[in-house]
Backbone as JSON Lines, residues from 0, in Angstrom:
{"i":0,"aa":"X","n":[-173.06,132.98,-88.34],"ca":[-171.91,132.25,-87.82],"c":[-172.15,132.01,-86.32]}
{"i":1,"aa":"X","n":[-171.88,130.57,-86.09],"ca":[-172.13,130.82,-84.37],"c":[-170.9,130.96,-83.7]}
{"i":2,"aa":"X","n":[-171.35,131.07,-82.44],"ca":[-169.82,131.9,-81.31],"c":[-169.03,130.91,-81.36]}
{"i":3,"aa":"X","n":[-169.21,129.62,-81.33],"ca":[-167.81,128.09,-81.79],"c":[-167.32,128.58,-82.78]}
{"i":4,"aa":"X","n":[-167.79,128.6,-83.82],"ca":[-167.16,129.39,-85.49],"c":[-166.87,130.67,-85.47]}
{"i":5,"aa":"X","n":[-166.98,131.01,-84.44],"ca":[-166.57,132.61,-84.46],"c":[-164.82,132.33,-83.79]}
{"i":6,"aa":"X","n":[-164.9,132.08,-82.57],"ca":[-163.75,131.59,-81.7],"c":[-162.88,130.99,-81.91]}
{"i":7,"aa":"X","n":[-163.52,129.42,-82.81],"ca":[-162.03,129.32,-83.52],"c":[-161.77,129.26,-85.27]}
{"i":8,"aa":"X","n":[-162.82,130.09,-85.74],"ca":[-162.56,129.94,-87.15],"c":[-162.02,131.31,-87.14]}
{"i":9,"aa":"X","n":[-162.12,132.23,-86.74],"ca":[-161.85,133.47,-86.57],"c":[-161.39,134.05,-86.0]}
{"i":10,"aa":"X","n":[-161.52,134.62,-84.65],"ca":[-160.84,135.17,-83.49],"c":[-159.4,134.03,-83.29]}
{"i":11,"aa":"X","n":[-159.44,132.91,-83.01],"ca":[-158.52,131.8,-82.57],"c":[-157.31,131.96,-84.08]}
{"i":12,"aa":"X","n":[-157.7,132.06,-85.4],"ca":[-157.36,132.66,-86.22],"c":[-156.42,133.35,-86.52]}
{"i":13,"aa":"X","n":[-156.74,134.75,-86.32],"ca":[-156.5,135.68,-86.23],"c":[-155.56,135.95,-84.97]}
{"i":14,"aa":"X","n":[-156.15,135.6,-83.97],"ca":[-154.65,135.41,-82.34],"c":[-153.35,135.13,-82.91]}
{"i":15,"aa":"X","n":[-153.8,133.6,-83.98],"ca":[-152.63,132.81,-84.1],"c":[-151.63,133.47,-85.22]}
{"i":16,"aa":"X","n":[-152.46,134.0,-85.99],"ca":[-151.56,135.18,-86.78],"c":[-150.38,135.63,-86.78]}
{"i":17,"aa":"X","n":[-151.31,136.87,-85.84],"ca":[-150.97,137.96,-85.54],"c":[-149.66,137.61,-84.47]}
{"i":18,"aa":"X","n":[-149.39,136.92,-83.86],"ca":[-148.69,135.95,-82.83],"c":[-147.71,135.17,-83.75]}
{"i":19,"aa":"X","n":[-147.95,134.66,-84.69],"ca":[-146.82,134.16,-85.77],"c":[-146.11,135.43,-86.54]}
{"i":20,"aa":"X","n":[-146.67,136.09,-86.87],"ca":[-146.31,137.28,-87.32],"c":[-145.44,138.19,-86.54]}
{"i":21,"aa":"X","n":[-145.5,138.46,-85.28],"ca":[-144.99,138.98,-84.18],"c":[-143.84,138.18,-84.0]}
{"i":22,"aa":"X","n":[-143.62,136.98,-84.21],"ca":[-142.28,136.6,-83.45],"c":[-141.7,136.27,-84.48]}
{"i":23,"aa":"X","n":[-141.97,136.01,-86.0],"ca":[-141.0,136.36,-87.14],"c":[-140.23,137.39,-87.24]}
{"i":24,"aa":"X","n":[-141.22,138.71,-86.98],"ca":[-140.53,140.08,-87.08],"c":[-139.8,140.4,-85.73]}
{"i":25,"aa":"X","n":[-139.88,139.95,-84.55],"ca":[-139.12,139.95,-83.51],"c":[-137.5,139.08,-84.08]}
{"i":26,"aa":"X","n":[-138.03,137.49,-84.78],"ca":[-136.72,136.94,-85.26],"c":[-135.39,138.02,-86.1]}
{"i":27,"aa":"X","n":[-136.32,138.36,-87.0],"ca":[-136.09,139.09,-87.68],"c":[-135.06,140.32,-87.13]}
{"i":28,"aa":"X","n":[-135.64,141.11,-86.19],"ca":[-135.26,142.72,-86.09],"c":[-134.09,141.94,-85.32]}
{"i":29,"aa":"X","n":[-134.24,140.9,-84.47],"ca":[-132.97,140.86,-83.49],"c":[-131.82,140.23,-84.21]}
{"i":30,"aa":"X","n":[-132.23,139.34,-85.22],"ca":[-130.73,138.68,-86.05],"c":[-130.38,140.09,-86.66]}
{"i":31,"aa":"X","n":[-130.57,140.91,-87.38],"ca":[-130.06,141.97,-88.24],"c":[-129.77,142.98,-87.08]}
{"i":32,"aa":"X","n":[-130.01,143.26,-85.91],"ca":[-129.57,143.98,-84.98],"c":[-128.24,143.56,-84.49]}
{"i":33,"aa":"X","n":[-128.21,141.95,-84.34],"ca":[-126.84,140.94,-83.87],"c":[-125.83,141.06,-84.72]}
{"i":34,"aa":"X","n":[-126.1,141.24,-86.03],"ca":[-125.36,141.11,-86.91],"c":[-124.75,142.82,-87.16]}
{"i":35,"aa":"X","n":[-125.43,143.87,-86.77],"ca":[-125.27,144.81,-86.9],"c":[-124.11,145.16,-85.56]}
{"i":36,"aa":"X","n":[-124.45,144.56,-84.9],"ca":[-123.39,144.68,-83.21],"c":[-122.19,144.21,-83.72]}
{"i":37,"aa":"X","n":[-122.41,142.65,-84.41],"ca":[-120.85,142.22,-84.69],"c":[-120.32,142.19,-85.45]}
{"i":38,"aa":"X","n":[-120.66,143.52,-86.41],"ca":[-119.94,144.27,-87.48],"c":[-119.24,145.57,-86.88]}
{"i":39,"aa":"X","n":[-120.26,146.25,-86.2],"ca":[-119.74,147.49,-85.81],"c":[-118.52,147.06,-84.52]}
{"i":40,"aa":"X","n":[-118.54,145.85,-83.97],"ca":[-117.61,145.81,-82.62],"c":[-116.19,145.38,-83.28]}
{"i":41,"aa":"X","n":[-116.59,144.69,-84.87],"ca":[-115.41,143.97,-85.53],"c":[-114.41,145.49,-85.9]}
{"i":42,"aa":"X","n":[-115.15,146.78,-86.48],"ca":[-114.12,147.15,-87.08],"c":[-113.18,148.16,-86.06]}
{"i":43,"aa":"X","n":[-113.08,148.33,-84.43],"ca":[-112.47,148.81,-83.65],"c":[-110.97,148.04,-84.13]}
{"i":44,"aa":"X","n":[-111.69,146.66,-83.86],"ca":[-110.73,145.47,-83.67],"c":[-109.68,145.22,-85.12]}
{"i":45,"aa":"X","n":[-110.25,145.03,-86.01],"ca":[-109.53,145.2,-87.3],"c":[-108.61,146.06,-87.64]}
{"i":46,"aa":"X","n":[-109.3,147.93,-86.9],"ca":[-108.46,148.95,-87.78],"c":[-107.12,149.07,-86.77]}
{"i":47,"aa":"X","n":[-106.78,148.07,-85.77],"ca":[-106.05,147.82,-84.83],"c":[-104.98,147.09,-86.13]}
{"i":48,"aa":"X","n":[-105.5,146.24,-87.04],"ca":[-105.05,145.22,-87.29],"c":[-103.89,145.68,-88.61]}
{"i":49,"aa":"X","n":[-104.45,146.84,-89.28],"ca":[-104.06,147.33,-90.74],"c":[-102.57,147.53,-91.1]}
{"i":50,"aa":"X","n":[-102.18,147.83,-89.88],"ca":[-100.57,148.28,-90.28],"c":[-99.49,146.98,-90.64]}
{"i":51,"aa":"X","n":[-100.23,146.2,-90.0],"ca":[-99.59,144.57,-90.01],"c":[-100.19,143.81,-91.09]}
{"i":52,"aa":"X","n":[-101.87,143.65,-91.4],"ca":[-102.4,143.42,-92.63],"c":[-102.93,144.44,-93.21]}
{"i":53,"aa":"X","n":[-102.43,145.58,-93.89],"ca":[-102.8,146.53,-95.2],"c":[-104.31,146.01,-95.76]}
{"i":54,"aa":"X","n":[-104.15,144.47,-95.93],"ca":[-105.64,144.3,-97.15],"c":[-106.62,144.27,-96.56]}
{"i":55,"aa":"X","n":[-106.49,144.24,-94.69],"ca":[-107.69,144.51,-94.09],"c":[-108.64,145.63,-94.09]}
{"i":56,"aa":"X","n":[-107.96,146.59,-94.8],"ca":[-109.19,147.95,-95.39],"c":[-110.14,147.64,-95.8]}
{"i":57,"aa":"X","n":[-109.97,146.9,-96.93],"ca":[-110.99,146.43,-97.81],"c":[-112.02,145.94,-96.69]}
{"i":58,"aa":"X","n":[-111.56,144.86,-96.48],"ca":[-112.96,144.2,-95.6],"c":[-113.32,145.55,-94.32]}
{"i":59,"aa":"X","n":[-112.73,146.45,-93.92],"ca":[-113.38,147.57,-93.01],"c":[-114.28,148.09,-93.68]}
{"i":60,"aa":"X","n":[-114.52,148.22,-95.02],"ca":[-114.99,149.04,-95.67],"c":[-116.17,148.14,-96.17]}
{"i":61,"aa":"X","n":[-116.02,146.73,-96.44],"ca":[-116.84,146.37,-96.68],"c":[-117.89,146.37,-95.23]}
{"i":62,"aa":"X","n":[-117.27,145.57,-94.47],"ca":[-118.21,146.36,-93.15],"c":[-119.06,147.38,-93.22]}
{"i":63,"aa":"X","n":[-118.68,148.22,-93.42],"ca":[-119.06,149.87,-93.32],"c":[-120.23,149.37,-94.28]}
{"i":64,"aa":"X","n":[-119.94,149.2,-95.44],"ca":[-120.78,148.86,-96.35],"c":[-122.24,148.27,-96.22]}
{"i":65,"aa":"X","n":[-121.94,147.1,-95.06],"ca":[-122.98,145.94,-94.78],"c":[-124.03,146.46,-93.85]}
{"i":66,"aa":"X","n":[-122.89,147.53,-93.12],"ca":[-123.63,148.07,-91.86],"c":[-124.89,149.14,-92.63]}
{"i":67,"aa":"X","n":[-124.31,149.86,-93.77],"ca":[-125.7,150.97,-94.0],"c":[-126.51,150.14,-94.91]}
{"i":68,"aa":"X","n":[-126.43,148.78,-95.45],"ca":[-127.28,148.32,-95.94],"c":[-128.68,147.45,-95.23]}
{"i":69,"aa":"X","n":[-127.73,146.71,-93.87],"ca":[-128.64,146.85,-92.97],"c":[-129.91,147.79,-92.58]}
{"i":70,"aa":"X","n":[-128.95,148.59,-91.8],"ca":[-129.85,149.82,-91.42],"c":[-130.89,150.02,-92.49]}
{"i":71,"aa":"X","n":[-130.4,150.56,-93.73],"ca":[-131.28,150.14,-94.5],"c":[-132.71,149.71,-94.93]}
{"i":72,"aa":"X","n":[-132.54,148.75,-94.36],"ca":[-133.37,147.1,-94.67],"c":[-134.33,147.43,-92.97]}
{"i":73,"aa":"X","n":[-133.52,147.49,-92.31],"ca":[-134.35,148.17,-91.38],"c":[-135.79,149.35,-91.02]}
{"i":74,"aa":"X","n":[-134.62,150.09,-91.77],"ca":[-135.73,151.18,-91.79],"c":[-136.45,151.16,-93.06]}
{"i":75,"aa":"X","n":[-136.48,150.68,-93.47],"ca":[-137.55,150.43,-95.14],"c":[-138.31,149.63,-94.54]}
{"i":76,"aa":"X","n":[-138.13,148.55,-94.04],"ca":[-139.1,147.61,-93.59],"c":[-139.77,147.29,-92.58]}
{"i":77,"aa":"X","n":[-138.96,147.96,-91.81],"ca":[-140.06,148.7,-90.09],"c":[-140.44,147.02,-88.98]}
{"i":78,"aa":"X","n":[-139.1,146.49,-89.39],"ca":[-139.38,145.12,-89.0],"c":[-140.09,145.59,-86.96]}
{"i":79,"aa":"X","n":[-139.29,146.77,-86.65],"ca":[-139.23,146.58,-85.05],"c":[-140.45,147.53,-85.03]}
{"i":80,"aa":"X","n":[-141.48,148.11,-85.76],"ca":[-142.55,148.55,-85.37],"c":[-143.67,147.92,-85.69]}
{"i":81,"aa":"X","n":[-143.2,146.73,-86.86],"ca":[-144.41,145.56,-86.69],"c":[-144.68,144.74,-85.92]}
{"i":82,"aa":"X","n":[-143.25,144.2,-85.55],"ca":[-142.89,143.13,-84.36],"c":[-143.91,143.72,-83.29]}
{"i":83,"aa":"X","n":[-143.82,145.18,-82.82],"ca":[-144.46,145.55,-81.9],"c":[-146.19,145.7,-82.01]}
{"i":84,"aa":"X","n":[-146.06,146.18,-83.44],"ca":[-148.1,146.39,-83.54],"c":[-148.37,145.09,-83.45]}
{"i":85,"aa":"X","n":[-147.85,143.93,-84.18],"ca":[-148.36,142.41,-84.26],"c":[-148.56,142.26,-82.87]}
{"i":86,"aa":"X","n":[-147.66,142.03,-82.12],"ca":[-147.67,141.82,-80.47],"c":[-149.17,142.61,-80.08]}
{"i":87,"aa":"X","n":[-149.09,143.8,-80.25],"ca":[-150.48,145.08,-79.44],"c":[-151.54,144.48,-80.13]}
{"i":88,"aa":"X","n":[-151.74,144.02,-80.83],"ca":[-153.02,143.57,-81.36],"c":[-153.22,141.58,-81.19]}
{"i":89,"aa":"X","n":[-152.04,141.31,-81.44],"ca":[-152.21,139.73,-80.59],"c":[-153.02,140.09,-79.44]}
{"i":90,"aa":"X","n":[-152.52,140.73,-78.56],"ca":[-152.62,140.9,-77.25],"c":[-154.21,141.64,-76.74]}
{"i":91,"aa":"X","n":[-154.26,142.4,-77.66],"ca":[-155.81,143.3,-77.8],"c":[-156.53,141.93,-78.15]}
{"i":92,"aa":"X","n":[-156.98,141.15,-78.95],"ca":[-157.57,140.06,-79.02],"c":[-157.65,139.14,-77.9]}
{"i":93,"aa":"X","n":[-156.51,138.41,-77.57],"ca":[-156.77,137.52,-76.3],"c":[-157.01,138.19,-75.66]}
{"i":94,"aa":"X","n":[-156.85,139.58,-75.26],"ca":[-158.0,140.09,-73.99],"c":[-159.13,140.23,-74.25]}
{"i":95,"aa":"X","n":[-159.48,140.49,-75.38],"ca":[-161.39,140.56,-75.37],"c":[-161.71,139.22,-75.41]}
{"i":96,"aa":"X","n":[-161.12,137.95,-76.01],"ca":[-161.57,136.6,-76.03],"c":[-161.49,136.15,-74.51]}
{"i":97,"aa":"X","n":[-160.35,136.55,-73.84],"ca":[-160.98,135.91,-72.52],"c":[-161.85,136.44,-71.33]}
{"i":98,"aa":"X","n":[-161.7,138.1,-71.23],"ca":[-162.93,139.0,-70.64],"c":[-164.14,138.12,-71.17]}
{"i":99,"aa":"X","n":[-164.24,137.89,-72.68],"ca":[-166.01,137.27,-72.96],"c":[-166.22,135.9,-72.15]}
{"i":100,"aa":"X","n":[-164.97,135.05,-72.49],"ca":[-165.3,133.86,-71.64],"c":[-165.36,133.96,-70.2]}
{"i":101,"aa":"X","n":[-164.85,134.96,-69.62],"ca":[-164.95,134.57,-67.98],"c":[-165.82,135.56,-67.72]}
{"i":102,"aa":"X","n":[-166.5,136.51,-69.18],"ca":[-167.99,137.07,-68.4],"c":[-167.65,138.37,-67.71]}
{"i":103,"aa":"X","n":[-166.46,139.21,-67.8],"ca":[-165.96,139.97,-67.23],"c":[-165.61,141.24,-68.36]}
{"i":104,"aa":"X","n":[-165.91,142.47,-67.74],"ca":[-165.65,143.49,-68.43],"c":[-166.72,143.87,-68.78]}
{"i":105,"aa":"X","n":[-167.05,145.04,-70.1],"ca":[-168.57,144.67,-70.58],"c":[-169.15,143.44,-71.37]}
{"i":106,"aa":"X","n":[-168.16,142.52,-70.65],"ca":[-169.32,141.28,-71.0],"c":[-169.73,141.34,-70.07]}
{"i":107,"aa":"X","n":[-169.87,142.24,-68.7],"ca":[-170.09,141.38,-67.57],"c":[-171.36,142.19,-67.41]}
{"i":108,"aa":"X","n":[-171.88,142.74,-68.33],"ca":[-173.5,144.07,-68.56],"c":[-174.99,143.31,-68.5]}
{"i":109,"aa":"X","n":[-175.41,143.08,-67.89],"ca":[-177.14,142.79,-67.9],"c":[-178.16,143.45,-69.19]}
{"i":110,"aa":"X","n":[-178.2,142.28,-69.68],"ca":[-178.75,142.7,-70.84],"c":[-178.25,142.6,-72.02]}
{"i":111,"aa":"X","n":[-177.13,142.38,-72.51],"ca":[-176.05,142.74,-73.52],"c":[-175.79,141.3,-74.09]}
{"i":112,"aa":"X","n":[-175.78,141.53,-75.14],"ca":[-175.62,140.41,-76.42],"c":[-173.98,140.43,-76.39]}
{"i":113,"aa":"X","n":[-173.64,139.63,-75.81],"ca":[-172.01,139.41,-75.09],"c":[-171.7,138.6,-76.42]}
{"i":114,"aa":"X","n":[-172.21,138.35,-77.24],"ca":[-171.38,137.41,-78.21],"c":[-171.2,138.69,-79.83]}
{"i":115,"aa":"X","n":[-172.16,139.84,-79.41],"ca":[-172.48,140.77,-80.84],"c":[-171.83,141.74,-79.85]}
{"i":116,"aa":"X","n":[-171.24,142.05,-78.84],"ca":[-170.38,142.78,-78.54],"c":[-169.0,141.97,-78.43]}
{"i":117,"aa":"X","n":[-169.09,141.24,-78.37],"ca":[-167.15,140.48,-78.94],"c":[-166.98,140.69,-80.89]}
{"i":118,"aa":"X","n":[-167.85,140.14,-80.83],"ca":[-167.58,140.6,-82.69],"c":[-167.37,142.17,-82.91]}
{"i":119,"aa":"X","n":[-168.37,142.83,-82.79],"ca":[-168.26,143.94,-82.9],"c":[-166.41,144.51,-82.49]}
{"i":120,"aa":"X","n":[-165.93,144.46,-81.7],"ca":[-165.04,144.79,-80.54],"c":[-163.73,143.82,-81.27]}
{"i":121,"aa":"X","n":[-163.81,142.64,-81.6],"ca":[-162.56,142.07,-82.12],"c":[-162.16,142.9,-83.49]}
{"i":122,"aa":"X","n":[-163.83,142.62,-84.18],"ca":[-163.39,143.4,-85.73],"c":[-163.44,144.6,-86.07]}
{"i":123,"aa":"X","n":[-163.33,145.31,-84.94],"ca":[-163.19,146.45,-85.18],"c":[-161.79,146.97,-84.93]}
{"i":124,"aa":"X","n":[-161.22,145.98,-83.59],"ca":[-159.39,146.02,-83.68],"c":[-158.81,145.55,-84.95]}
{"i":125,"aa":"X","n":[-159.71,144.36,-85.8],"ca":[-158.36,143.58,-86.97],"c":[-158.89,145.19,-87.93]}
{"i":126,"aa":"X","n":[-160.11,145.72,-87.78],"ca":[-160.13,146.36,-89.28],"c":[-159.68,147.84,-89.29]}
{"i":127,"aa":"X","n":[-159.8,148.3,-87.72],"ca":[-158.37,149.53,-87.67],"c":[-156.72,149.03,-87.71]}
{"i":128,"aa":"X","n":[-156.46,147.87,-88.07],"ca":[-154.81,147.39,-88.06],"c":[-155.49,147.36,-89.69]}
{"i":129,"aa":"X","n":[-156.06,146.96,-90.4],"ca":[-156.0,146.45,-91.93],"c":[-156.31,148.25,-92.76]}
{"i":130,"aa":"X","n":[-157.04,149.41,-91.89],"ca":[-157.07,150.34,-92.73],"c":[-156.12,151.45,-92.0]}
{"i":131,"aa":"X","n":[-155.11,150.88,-91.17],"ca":[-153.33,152.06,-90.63],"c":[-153.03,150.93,-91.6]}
{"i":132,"aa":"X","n":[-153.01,149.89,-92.35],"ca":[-152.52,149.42,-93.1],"c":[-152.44,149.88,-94.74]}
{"i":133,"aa":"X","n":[-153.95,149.94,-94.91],"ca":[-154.0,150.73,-96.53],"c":[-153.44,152.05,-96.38]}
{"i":134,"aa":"X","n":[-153.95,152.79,-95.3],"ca":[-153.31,154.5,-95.3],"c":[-151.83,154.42,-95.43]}
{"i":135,"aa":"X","n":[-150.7,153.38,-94.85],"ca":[-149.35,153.36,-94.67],"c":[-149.35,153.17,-96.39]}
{"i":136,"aa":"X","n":[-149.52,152.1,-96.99],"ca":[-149.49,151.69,-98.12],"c":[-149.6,153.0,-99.2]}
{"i":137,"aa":"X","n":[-150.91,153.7,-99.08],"ca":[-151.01,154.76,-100.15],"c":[-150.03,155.63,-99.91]}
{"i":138,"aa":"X","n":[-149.75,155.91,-98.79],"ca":[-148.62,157.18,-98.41],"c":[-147.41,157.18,-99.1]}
{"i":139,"aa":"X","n":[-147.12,155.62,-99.17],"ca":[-145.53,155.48,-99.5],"c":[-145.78,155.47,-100.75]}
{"i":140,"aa":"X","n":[-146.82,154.96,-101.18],"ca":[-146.6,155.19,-102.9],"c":[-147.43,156.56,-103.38]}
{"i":141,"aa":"X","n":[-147.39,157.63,-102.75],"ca":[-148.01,158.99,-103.04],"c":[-146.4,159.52,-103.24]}
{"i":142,"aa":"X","n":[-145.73,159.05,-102.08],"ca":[-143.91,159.6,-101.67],"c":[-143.01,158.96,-102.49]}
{"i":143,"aa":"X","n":[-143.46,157.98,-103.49],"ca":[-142.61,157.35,-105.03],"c":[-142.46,158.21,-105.99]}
């Protein structure tokens, strides 16, 4: 593969990902966080409301309800610790892609195959995120 096909069939790739991925799960954690604020701020306000509307229990309760299903959904799905690894590893990539291009860092070594030390060095960040990936995976289904 040459370093053009490496950069953007791959690395450029993989940036763009990991970077799409990151700001879904950012979308993500913050609408169900918003929604979690203006449930929990609603039922101060409501249980104010009960003596005058009685049938407003119900909906407090359904509240209550929405709120631990959230949470929930939250913590099963770890939206705000992917949001964050996606980001650390976006970010781990465009720094080794641009250290190589501006020749800086140990690209910047006399002697050194600066294009078999970016490979080396990118895929070795995607393939420690893809095997904390299988280990997460077996765990939870060892804990089924």
């Amino acid at each position: 593969m040459s370093e053009k096909d490496y950069l953007k069939g791959r690395l450029d790739a993989q940036i763009s990902w990991y970077d799409e991925k990151s700001a879904a799960h950012k979308k993500w954690f913050y609408g169900l966080r918003v929604l979690q604020l203006l449930l929990t701020a609603s039922i101060p306000f409501l249980t104010g409301l009960v003596l005058t509307y009685p049938s407003i229990l119900k909906l407090i309760s359904f509240f209550g309800f929405l709120l631990t299903v959230l949470e929930g959904i939250l913590s099963l799905t770890k939206v705000h610790e992917k949001w964050i690894q996606y980001r650390e590893i976006c970010e781990l990539l465009k720094k080794e892609k641009y250290m190589y291009l501006t020749k800086t860092g140990v690209y910047n070594t006399p002697g050194t195959d600066c294009f078999k030390t970016l490979v080396e060095r990118c895929e070795s960040i995607i393939s420690n995120e893809n095997l904390n990936w299988t280990n997460l995976t077996n765990a939870r289904k060892k804990d089924a």
